[in-house]
mmCIF file as gemmi writes it, N, C-alpha and C atoms, coordinates in Angstrom:
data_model
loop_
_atom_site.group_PDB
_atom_site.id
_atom_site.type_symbol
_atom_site.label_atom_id
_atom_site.label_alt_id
_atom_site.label_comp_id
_atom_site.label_asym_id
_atom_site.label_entity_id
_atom_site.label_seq_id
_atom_site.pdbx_PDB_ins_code
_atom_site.Cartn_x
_atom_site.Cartn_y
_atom_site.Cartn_z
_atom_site.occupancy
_atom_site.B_iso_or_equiv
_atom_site.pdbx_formal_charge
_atom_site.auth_seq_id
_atom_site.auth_asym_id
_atom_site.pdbx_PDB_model_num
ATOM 1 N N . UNK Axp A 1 ? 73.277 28.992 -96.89 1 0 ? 1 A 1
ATOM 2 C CA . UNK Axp A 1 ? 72.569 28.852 -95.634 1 0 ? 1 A 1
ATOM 3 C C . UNK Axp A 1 ? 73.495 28.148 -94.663 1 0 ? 1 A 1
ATOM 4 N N . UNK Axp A 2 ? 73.255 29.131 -93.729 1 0 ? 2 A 1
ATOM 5 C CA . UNK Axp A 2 ? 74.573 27.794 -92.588 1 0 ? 2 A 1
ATOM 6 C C . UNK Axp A 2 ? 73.249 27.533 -91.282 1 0 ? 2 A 1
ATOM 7 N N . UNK Axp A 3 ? 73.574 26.199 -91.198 1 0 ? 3 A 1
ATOM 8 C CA . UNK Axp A 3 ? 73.044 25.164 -90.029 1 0 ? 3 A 1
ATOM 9 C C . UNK Axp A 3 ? 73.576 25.716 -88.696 1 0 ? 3 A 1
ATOM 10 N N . UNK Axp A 4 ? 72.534 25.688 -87.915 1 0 ? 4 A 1
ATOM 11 C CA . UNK Axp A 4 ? 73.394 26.034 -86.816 1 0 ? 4 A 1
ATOM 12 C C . UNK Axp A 4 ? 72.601 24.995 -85.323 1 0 ? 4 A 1
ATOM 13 N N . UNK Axp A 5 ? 72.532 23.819 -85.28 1 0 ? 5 A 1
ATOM 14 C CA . UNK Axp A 5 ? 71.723 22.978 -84.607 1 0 ? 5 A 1
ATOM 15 C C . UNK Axp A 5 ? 72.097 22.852 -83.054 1 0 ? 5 A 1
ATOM 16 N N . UNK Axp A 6 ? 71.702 24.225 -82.101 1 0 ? 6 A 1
ATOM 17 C CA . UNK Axp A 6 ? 72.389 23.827 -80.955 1 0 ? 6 A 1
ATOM 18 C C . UNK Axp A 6 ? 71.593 22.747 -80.389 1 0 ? 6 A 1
ATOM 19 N N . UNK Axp A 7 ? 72.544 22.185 -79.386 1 0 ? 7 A 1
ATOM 20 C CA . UNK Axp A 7 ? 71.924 20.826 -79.215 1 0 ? 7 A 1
ATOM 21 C C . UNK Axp A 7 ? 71.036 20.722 -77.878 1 0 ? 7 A 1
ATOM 22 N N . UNK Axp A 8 ? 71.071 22.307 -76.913 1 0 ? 8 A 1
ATOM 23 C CA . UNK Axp A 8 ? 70.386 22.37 -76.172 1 0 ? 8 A 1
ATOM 24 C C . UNK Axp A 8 ? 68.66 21.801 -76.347 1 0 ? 8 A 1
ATOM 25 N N . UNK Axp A 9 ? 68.578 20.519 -74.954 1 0 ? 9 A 1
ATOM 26 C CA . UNK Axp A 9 ? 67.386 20.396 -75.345 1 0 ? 9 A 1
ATOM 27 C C . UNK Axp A 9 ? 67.501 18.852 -75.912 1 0 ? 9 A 1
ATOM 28 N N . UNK Axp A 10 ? 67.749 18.696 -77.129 1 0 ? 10 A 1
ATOM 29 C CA . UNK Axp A 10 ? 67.921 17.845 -77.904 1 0 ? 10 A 1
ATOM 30 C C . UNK Axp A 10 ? 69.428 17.344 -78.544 1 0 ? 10 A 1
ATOM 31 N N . UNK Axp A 11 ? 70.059 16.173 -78.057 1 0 ? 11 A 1
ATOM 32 C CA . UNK Axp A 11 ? 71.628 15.803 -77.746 1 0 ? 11 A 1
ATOM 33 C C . UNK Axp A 11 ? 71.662 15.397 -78.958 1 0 ? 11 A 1
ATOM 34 N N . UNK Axp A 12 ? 70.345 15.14 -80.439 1 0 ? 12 A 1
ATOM 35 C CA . UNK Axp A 12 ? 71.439 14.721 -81.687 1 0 ? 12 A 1
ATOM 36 C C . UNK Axp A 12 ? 71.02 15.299 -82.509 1 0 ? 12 A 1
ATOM 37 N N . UNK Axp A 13 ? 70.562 16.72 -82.363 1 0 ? 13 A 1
ATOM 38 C CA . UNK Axp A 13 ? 70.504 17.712 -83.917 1 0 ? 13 A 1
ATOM 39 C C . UNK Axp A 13 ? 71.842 17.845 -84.472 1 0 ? 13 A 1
ATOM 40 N N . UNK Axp A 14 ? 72.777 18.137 -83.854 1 0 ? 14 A 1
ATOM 41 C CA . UNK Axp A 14 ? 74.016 18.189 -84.959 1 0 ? 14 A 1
ATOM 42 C C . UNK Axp A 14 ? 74.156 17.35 -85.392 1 0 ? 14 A 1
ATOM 43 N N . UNK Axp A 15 ? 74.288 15.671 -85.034 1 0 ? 15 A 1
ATOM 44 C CA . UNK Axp A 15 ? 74.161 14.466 -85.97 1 0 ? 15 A 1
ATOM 45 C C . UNK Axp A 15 ? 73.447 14.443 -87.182 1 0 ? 15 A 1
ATOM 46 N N . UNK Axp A 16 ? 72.058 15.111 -87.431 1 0 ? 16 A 1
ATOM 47 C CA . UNK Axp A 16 ? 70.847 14.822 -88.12 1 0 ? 16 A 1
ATOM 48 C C . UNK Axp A 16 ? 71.193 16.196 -89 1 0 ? 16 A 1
ATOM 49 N N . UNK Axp A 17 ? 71.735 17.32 -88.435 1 0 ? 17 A 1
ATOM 50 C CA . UNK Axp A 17 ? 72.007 17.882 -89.665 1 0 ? 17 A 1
ATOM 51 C C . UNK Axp A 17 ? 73.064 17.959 -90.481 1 0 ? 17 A 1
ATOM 52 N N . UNK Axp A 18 ? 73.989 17.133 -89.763 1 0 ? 18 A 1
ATOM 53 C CA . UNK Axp A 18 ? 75.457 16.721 -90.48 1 0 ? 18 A 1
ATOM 54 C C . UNK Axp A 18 ? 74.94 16.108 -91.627 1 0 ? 18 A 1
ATOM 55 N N . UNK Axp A 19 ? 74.093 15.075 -91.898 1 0 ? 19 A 1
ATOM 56 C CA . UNK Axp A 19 ? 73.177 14.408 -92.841 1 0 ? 19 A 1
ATOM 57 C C . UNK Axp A 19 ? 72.608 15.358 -93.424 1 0 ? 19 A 1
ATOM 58 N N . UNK Axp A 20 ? 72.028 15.946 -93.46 1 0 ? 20 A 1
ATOM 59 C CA . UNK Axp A 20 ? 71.163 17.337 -94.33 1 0 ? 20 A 1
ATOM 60 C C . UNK Axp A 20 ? 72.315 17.738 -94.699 1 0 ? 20 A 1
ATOM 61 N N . UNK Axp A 21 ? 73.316 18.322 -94.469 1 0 ? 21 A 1
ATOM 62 C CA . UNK Axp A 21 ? 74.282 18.983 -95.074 1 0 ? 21 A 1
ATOM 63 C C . UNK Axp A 21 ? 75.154 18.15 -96.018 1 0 ? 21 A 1
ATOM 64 N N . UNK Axp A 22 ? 75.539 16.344 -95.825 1 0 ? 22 A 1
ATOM 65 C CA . UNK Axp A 22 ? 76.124 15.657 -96.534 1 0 ? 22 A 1
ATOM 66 C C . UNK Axp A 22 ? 74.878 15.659 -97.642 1 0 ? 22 A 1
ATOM 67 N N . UNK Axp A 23 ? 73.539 15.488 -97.675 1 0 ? 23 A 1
ATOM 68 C CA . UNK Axp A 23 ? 72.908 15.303 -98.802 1 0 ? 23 A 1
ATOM 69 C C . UNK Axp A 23 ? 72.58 16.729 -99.368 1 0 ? 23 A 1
ATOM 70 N N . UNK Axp A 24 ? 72.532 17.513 -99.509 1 0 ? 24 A 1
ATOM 71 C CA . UNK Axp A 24 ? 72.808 18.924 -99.706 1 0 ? 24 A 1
ATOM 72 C C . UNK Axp A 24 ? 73.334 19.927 -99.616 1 0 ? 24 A 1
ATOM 73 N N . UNK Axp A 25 ? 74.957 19.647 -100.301 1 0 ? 25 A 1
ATOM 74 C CA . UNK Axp A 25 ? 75.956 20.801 -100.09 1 0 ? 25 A 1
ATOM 75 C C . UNK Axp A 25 ? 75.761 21.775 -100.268 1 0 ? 25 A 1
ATOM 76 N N . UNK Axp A 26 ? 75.019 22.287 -101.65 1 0 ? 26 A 1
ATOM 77 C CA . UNK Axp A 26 ? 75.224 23.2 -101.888 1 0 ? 26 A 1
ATOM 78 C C . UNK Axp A 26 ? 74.173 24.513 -101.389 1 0 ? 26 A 1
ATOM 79 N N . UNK Axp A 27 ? 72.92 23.78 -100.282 1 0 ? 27 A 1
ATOM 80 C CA . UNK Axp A 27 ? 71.809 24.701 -99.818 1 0 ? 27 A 1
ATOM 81 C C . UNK Axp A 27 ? 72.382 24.476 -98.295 1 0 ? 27 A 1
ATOM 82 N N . UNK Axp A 28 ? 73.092 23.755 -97.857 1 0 ? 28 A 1
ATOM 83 C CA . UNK Axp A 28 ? 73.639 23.763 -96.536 1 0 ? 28 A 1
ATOM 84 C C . UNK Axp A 28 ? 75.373 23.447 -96.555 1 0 ? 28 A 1
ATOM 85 N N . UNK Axp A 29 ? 75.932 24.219 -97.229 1 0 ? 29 A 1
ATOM 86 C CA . UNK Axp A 29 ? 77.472 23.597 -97.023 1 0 ? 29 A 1
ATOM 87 C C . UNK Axp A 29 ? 78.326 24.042 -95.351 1 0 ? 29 A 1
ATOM 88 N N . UNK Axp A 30 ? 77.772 24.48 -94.843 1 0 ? 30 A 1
ATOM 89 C CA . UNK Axp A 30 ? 78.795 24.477 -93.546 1 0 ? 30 A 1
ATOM 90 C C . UNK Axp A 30 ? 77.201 23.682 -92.295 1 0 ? 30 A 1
ATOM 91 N N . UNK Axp A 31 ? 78.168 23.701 -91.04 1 0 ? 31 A 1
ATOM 92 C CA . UNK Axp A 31 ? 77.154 23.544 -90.471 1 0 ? 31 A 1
ATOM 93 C C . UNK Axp A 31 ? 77.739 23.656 -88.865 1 0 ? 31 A 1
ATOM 94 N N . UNK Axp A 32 ? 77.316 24.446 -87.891 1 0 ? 32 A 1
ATOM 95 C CA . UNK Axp A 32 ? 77.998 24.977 -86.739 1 0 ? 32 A 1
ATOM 96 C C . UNK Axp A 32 ? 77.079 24.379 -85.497 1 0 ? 32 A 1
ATOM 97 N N . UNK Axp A 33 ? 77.889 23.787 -84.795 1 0 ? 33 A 1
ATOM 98 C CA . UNK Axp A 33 ? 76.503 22.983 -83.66 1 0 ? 33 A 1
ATOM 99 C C . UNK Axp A 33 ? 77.472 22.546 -82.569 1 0 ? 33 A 1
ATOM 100 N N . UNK Axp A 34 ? 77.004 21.722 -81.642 1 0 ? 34 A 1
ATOM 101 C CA . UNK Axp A 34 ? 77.688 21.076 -80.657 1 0 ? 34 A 1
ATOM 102 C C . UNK Axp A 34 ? 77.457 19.399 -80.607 1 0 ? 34 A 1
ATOM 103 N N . UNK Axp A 35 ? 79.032 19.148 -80.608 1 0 ? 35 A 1
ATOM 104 C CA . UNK Axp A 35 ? 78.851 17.589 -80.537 1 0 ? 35 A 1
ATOM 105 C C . UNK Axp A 35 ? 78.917 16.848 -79.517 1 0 ? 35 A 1
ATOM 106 N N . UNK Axp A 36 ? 77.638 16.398 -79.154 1 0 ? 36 A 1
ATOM 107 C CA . UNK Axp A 36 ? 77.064 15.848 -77.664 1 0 ? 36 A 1
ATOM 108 C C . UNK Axp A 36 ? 76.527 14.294 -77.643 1 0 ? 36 A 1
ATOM 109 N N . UNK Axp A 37 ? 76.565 13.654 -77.21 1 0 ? 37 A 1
ATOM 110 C CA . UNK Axp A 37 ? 76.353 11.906 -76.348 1 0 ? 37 A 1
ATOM 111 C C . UNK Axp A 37 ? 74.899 12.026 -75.772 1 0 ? 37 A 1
ATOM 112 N N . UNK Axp A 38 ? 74.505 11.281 -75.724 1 0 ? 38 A 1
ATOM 113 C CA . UNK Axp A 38 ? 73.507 10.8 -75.06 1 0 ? 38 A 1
ATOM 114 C C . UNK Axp A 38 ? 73.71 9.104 -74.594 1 0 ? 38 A 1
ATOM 115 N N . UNK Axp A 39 ? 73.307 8.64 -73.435 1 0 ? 39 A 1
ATOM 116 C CA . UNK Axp A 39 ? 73.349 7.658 -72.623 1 0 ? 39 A 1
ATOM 117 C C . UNK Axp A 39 ? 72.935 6.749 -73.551 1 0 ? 39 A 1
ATOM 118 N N . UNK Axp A 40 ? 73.476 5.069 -74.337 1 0 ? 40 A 1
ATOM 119 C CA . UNK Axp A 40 ? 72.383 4.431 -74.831 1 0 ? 40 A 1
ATOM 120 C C . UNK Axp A 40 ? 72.434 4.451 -76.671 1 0 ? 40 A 1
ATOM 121 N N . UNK Axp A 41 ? 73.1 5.632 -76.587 1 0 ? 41 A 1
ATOM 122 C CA . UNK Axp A 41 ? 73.158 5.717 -78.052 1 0 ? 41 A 1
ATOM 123 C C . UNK Axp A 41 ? 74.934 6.086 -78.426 1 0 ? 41 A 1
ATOM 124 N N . UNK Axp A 42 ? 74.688 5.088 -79.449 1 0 ? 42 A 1
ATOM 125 C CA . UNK Axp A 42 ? 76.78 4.773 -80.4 1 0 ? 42 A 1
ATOM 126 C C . UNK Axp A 42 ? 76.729 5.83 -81.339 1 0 ? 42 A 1
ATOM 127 N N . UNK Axp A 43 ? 77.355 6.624 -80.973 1 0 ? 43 A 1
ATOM 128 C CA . UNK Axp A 43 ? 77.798 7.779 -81.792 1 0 ? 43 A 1
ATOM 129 C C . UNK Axp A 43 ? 79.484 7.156 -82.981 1 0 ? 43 A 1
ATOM 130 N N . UNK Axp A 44 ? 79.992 6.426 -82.091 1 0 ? 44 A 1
ATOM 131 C CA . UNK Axp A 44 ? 81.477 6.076 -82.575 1 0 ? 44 A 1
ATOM 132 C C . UNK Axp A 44 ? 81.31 6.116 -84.453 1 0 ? 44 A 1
ATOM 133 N N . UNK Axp A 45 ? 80.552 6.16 -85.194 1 0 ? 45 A 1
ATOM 134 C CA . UNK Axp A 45 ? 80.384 6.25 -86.18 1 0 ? 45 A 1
ATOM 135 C C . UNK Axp A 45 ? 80.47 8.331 -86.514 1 0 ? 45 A 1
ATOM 136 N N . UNK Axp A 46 ? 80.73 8.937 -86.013 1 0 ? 46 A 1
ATOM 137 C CA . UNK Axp A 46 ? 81.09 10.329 -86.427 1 0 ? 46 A 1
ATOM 138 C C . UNK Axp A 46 ? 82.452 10.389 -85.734 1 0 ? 46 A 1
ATOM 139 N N . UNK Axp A 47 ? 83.221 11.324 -86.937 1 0 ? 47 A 1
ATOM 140 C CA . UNK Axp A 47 ? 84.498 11.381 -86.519 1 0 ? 47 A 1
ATOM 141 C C . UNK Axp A 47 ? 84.822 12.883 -86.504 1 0 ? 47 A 1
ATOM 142 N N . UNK Axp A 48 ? 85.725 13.871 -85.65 1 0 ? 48 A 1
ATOM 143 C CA . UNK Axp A 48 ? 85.94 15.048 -85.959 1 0 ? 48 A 1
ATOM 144 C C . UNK Axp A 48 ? 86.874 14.898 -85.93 1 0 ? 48 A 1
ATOM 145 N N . UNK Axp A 49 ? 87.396 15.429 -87.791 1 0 ? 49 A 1
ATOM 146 C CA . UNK Axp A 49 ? 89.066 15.5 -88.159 1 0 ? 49 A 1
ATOM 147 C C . UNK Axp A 49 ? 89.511 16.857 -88.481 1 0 ? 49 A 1
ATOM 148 N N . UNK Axp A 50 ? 89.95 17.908 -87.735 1 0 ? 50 A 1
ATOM 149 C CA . UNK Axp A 50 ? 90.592 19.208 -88.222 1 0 ? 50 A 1
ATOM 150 C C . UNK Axp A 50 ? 89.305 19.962 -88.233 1 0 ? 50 A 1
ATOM 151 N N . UNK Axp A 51 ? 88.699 20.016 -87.957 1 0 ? 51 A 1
ATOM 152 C CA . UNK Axp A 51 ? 87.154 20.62 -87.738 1 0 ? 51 A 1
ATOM 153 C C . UNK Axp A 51 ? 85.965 20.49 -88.87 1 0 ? 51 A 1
ATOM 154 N N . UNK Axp A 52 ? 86.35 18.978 -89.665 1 0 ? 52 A 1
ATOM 155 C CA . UNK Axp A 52 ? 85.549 18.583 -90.374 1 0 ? 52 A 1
ATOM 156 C C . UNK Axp A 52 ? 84.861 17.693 -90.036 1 0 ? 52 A 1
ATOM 157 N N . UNK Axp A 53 ? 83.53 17.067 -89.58 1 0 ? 53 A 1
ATOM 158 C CA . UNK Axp A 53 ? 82.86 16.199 -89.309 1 0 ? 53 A 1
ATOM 159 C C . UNK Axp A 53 ? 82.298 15.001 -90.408 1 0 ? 53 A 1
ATOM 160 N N . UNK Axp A 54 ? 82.943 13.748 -89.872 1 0 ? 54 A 1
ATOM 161 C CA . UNK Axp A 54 ? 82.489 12.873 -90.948 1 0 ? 54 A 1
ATOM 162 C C . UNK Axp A 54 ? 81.775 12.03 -90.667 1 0 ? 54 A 1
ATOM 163 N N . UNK Axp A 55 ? 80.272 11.732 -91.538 1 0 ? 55 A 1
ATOM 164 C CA . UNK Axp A 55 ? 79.259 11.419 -90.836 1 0 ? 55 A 1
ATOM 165 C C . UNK Axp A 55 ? 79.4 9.465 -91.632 1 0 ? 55 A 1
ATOM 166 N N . UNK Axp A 56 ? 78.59 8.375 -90.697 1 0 ? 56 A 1
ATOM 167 C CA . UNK Axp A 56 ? 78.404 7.159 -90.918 1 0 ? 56 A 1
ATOM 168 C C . UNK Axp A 56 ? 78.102 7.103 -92.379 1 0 ? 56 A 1
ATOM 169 N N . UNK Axp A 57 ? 78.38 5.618 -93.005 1 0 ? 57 A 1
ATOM 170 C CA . UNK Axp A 57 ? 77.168 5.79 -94.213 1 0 ? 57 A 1
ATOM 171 C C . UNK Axp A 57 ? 76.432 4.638 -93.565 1 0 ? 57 A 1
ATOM 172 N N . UNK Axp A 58 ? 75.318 4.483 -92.452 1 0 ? 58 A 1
ATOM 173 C CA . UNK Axp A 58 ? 74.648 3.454 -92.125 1 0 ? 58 A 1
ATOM 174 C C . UNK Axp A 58 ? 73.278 4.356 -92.392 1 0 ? 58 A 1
ATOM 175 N N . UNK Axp A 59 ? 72.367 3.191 -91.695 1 0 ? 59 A 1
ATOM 176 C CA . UNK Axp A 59 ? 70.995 3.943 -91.857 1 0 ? 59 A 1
ATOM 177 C C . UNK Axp A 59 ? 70.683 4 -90.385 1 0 ? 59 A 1
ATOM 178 N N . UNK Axp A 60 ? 69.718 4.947 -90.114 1 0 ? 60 A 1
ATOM 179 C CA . UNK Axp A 60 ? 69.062 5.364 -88.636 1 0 ? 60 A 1
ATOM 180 C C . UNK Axp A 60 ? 70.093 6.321 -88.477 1 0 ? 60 A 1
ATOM 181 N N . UNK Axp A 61 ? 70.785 7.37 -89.591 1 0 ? 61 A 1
ATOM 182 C CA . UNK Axp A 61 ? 71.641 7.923 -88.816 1 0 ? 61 A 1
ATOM 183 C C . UNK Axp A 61 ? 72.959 6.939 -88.362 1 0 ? 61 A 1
ATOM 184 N N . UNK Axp A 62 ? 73.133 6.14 -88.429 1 0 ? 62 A 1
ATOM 185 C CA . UNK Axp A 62 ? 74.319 5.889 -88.074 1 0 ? 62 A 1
ATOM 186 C C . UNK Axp A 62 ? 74.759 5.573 -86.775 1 0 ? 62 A 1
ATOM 187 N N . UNK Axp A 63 ? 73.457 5.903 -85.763 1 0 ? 63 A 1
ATOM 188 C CA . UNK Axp A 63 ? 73.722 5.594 -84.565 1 0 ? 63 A 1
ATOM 189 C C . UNK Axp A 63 ? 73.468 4.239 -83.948 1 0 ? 63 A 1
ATOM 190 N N . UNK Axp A 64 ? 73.958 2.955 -83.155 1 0 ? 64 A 1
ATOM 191 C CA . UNK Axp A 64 ? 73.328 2.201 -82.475 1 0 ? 64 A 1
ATOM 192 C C . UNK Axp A 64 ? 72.616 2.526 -81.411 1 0 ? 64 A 1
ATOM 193 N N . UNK Axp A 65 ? 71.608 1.964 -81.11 1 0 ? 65 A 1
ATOM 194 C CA . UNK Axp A 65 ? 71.073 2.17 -79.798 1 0 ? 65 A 1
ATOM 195 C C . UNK Axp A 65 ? 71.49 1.047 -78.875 1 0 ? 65 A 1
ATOM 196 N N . UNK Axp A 66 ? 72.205 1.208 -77.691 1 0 ? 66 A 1
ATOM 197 C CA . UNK Axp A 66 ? 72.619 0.326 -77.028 1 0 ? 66 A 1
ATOM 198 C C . UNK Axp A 66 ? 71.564 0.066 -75.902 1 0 ? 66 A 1
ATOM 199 N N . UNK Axp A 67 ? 71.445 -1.253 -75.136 1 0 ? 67 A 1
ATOM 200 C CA . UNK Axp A 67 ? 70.67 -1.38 -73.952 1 0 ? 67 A 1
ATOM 201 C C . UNK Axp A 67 ? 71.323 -0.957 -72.744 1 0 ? 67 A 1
ATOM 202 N N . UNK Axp A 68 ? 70.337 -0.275 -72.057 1 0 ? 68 A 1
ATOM 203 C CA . UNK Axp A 68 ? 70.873 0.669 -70.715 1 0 ? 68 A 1
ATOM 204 C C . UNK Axp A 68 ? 70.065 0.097 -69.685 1 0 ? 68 A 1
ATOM 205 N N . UNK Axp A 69 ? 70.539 -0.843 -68.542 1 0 ? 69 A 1
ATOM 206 C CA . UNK Axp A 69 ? 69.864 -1.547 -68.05 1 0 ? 69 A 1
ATOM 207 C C . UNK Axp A 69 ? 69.457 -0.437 -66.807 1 0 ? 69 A 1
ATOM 208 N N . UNK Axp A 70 ? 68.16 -0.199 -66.55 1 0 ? 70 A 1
ATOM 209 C CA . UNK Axp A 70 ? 67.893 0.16 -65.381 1 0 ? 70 A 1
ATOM 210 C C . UNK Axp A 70 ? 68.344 0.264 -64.205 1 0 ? 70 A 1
ATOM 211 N N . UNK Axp A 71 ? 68.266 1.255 -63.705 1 0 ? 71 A 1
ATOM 212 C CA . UNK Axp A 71 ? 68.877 1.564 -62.126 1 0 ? 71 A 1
ATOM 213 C C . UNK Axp A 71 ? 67.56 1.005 -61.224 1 0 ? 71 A 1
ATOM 214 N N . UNK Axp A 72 ? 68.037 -0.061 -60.314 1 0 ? 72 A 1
ATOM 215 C CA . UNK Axp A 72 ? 67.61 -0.858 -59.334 1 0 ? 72 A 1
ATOM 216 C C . UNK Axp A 72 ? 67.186 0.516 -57.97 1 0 ? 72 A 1
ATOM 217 N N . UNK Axp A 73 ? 66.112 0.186 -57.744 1 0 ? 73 A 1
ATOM 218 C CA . UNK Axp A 73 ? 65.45 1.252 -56.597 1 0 ? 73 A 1
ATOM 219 C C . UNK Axp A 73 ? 64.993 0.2 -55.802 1 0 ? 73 A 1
């Protein structure tokens, strides 16, 4: 089965199935998506080496959520 998590819409399905695919190689061993940011959130824990993606070993995914202070109106 190959993953294919475009990220339209939603900026961290390829994160979340990089995880599905590290805990289940052998029912998801590839996985084809786009690797996208969102404002607020630490990605620096995924790395792309040679077109292999290597995912955190933290929990929540691996991501921090950083504070994004409001835009003053």
């Amino acid at each position: 089965v190959k993953c294919s998590p475009h990220a339209w819409g939603y900026k961290l399905k390829t994160h979340i199935i990089a995880h599905l695919a590290a805990a289940f190689p052998t029912i998801c061993p590839t996985i084809e998506g786009v690797i996208d940011t969102a404002e607020g959130v630490d990605y620096s824990g995924y790395v792309m080496n040679n077109g292999i993606l290597s995912i955190p070993q933290r929990s929540g995914f691996g991501m921090d959520v950083e504070f994004v202070r409001p835009y003053n109106i």
